[in-house]
FIKOLLO-59539 format. One line per field, with one value per residue (C-alpha): x, y, z; residue number from 1; residue in one letter. Coordinates in steps of 0.1 Angstrom, whole numbers, plus 5000, padded with zeros to 4 digits. Each point is the difference from the previous one (the first is absolute). Example, Ala and Ser with C-alpha at 12.3 -4.5 7.8 and 13.67 -1.06 7.14 Angstrom:
REM residues 2
c1: [5123	5014]
c2: [4955	5034]
c3: [5078	4993]
k: [1	2]
r: [a	s]
//
This chain:
REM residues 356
c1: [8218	4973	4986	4984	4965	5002	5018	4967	4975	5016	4993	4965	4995	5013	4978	5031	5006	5033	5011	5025	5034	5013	5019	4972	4997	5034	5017	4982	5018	4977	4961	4982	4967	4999	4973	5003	5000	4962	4987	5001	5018	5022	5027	5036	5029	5033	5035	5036	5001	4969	4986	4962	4998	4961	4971	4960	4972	4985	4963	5012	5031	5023	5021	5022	5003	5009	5021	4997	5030	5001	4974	4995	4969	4995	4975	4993	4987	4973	5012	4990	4971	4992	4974	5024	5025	5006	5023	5019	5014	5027	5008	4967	4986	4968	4986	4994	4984	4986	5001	4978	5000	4975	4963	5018	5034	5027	5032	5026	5026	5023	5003	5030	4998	5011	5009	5012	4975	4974	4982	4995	4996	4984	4999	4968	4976	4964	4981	4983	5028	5026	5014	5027	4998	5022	4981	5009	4992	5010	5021	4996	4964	4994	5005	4972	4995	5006	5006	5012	5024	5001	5028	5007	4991	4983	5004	5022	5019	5032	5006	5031	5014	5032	5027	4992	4968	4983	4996	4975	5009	4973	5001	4971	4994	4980	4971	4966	4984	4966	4989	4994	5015	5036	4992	5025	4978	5023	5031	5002	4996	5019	5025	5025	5018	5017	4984	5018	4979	5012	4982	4970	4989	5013	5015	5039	5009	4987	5020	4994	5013	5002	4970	5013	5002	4964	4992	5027	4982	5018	4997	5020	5025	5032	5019	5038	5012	5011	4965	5007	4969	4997	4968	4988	4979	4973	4998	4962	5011	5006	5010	5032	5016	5030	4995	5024	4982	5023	4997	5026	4986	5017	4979	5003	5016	4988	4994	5024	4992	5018	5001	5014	5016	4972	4998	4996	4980	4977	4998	4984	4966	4994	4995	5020	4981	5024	5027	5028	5030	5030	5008	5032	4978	5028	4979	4961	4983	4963	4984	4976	4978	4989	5033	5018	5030	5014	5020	5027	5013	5023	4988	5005	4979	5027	4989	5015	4990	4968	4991	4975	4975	4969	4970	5020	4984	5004	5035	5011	5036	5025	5031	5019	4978	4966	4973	4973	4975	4983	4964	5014	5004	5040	5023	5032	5030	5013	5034	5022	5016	4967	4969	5003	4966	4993	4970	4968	4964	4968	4981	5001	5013	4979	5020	5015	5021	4996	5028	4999]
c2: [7250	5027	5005	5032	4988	4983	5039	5014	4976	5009	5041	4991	4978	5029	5026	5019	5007	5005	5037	5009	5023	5031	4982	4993	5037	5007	5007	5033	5024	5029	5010	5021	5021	5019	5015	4990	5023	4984	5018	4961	4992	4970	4988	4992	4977	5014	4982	5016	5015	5019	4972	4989	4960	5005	5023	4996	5022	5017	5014	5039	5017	4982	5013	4974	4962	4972	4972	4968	4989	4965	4996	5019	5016	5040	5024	5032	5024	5030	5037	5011	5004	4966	4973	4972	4977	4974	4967	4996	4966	5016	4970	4999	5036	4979	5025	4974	5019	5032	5017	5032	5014	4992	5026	5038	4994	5008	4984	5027	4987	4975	4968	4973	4964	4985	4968	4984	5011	4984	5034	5030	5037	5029	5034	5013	5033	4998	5025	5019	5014	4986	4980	4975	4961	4973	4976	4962	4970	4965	4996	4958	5002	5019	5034	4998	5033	4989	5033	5036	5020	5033	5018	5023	5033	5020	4989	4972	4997	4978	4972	4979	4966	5012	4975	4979	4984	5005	5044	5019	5037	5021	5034	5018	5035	5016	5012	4996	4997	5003	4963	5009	5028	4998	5039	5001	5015	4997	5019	5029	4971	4970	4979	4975	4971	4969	4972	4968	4966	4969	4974	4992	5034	5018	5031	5006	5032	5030	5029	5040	5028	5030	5020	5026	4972	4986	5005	4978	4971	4970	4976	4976	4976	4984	4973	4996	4962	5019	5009	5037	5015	5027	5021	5024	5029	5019	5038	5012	5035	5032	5003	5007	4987	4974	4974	4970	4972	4974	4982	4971	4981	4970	4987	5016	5035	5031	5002	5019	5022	5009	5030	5005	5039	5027	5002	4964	4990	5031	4984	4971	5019	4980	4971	4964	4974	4972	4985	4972	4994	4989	4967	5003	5022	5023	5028	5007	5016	5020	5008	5033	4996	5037	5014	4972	4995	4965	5014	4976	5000	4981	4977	5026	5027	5021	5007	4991	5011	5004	4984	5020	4978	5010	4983	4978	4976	4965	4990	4968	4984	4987	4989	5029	5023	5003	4990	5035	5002	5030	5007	5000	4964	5005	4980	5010	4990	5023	4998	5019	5005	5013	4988	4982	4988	4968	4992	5014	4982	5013	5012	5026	4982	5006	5011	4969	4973	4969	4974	4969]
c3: [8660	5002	4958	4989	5003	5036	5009	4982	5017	5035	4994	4990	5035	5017	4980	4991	4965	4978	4996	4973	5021	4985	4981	4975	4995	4988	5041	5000	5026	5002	4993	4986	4993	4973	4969	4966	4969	4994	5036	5016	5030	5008	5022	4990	5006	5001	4998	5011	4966	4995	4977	5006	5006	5006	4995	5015	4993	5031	4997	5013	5011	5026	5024	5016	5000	5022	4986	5021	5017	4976	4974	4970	5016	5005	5015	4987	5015	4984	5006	5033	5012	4983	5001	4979	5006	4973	5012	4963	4986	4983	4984	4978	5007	5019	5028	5029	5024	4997	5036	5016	5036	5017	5002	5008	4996	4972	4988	5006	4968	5020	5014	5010	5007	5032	5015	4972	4976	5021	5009	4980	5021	4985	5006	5002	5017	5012	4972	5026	5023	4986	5025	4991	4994	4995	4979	5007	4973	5002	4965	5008	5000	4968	5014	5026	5022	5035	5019	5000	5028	5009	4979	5030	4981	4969	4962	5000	4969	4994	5027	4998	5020	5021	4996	5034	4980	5032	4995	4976	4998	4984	4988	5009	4983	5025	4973	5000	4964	4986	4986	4966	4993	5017	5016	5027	5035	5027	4990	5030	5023	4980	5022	4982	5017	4994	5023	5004	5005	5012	4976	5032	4991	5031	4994	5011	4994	4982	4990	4991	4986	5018	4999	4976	4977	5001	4969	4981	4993	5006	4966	4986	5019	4990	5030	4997	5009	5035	5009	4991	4992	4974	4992	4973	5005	4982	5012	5010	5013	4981	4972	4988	5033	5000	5026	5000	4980	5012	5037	5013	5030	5024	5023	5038	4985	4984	4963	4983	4974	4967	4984	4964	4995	4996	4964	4996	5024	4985	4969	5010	5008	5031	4989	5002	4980	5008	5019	5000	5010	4980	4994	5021	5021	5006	4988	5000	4973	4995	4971	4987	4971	5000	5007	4974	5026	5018	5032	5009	5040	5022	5026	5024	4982	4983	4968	4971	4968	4972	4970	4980	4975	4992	5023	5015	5027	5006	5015	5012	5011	4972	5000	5020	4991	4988	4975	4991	4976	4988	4986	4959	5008	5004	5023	5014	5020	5029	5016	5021	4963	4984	4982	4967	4979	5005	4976	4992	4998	4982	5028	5027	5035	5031	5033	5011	4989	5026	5009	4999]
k: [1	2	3	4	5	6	7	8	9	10	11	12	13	14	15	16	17	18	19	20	21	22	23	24	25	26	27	28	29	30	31	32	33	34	35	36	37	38	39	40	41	42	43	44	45	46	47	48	49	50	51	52	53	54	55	56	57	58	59	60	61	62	63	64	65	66	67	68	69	70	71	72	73	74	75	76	77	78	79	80	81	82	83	84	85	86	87	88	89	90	91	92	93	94	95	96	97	98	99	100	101	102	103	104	105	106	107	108	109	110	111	112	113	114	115	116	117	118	119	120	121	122	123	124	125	126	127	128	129	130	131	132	133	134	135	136	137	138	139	140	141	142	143	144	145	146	147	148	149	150	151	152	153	154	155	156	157	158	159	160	161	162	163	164	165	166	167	168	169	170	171	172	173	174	175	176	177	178	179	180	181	182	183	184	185	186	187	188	189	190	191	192	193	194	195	196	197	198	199	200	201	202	203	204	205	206	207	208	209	210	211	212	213	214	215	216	217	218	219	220	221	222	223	224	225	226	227	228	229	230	231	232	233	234	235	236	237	238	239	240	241	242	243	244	245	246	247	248	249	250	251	252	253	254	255	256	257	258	259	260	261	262	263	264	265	266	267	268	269	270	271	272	273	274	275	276	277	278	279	280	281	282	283	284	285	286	287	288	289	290	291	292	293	294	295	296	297	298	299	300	301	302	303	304	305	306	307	308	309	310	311	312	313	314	315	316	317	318	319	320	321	322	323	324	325	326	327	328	329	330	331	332	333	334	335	336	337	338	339	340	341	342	343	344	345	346	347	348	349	350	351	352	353	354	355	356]
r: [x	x	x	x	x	x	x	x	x	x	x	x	x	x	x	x	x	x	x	x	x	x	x	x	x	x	x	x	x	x	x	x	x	x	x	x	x	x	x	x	x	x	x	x	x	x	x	x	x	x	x	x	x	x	x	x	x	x	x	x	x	x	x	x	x	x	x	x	x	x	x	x	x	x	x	x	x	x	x	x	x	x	x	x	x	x	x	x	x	x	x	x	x	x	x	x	x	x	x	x	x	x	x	x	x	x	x	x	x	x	x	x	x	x	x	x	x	x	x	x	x	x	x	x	x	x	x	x	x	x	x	x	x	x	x	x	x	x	x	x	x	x	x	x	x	x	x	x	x	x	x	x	x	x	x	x	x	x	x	x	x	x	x	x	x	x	x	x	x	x	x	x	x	x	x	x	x	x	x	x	x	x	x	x	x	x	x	x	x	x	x	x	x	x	x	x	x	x	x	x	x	x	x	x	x	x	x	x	x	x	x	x	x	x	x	x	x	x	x	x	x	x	x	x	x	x	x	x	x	x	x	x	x	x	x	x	x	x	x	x	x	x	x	x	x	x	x	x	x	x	x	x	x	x	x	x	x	x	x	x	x	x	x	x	x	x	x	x	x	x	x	x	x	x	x	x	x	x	x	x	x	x	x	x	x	x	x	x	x	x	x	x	x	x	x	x	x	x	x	x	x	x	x	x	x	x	x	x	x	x	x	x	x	x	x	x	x	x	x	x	x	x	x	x	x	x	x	x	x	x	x	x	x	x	x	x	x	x	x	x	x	x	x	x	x	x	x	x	x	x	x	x	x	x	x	x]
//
């Protein structure tokens, strides 16, 4: 019979070391950035009901987070354009790696582990011209940088792993951005896509709006079980317009686009700030923190209905429906039946809520 300390000597002969699961953090479902009522900064563990099961200081504002696929282990990522990424033990609030792009690049706010949880991808854009990276580090050898690929486009932002395992899809916005001070200098000439990679790096198929539409930055990403694509959309144009915010993509066809009734879509000022689908993914939902609406549509793009809360952002599948947070540091459930309050934490939630 194997005891506990032959089991221990065996992961120190192979240079491996025992990592605590999820389940040492209280089964956490979602994550979280968000700002404290002090000005400080950390990121959150969620459960089903809205209750926190872990919190870690970060050093400055994060955007979004990557949970690894088995340990209790999370990267979060600095707002965009950023020059931090901080590998969390969630179990003990230890950073175990700090991690920076290399000499001239950025972190663009997003990243997703592959293969297991063996490699971590990173979206990331050359200062200078902003060209788009995919950032690759060996997670078994402590997070070492061992290569970048070409994102296929301009600003890469969120990047996702399609449901093969063997697909990245990357949503790259299409704007160039000064280095320091996120001035936007491309926008007359901006040109959005979604690129897919196979996971060699080689690029599979890209896809564009028409050219009337060249100036809705493609953002955030959310992947149905199916492979369905959805993408959400930040308006660069003129203001006052009412471009559809919402995209639906399968691989080999044309995106379709969904478009909420005038008056709503007007109210969201342009601007999606995130996107999921629900957990029964019969519907797909985006979110406006300057226009305080969640639009709900059907998989096919008919639209069907708002929720109004003030800055609301971060969204995330649950249950049948969804999990949103807004920046008063509210939670709430949406359904086809409604929204209902959920909980409330003392801080103001950043855009995204991650899954686990």
């Amino acid at each position: 019979m194997t005891t506990r300390r032959r089991f221990l000597a065996t992961l120190l002969a192979a240079g491996a070391t025992p990592r605590l699961g999820w389940a040492a953090v209280g089964n956490p479902a979602f994550l979280a950035a968000a700002r404290a009522p002090d000005g400080g900064f950390a990121l959150y563990g969620l459960d089903q009901t809205g209750g926190v099961t872990f919190r870690v200081p970060l050093p400055a504002r994060g955007h979004a987070g990557a949970g690894h696929p088995a340990r209790a282990e999370a990267v979060a990522f600095a707002r965009r354009p950023g020059q931090f990424a901080l590998v969390l033990d969630c179990a003990t609030g230890r950073v175990q790696h700090h991690l920076a792009p290399p000499e001239g690049r950025q972190f663009n706010g997003h990243g997703v582990f592959v293969n297991g949880g063996t490699l971590l991808m990173t979206s990331e854009q050359r200062a200078g011209d902003s060209r788009g990276l995919i950032g690759l580090w060996d997670v078994a050898a402590g997070y070492r940088r061992i290569g970048d690929w070409d994102s296929g486009g301009i600003g890469p932002h969120d990047l996702r792993l399609m449901p093969d395992g063997a697909t990245l899809v990357i949503a790259n916005g299409g704007i160039a951005t000064d280095p320091f001070d996120r001035t936007k200098l491309n926008i007359p000439t901006m040109r959005p896509n979604l690129t897919y990679l196979d996971l060699d790096g080689t690029i599979m198929e890209q896809v564009e709006l028409d050219a009337g539409l060249w100036k809705n930055s493609i953002r955030h990403l959310a992947i149905r079980a199916d492979g369905l694509v959805g993408f959400a959309m930040q308006w660069e144009g003129e203001e006052g317009a009412a471009p559809p915010l919402l995209g639906l993509h399968r691989r080999g066809e044309a995106p379709v686009l969904a478009e909420a009734p005038l008056g709503d879509e007007l109210a969201m000022k342009g601007y999606a700030g995130s996107i999921a689908f629900s957990g029964d993914g019969a519907e797909v939902a985006i979110t406006s923190p300057r226009g305080g609406r969640l639009h709900r549509f059907a998989e096919d793009g008919a639209f069907l209905g708002a929720v109004s809360r003030a800055d609301v952002c971060g969204l995330a599948a649950r249950g049948g429906g969804f999990l949103a947070s807004d920046g008063l540091g509210g939670l709430i459930a949406v359904t086809a039946q409604g929204a209902r309050p959920l909980g409330h934490v003392d801080c103001a939630w950043d855009n995204h809520i991650v899954t686990l």
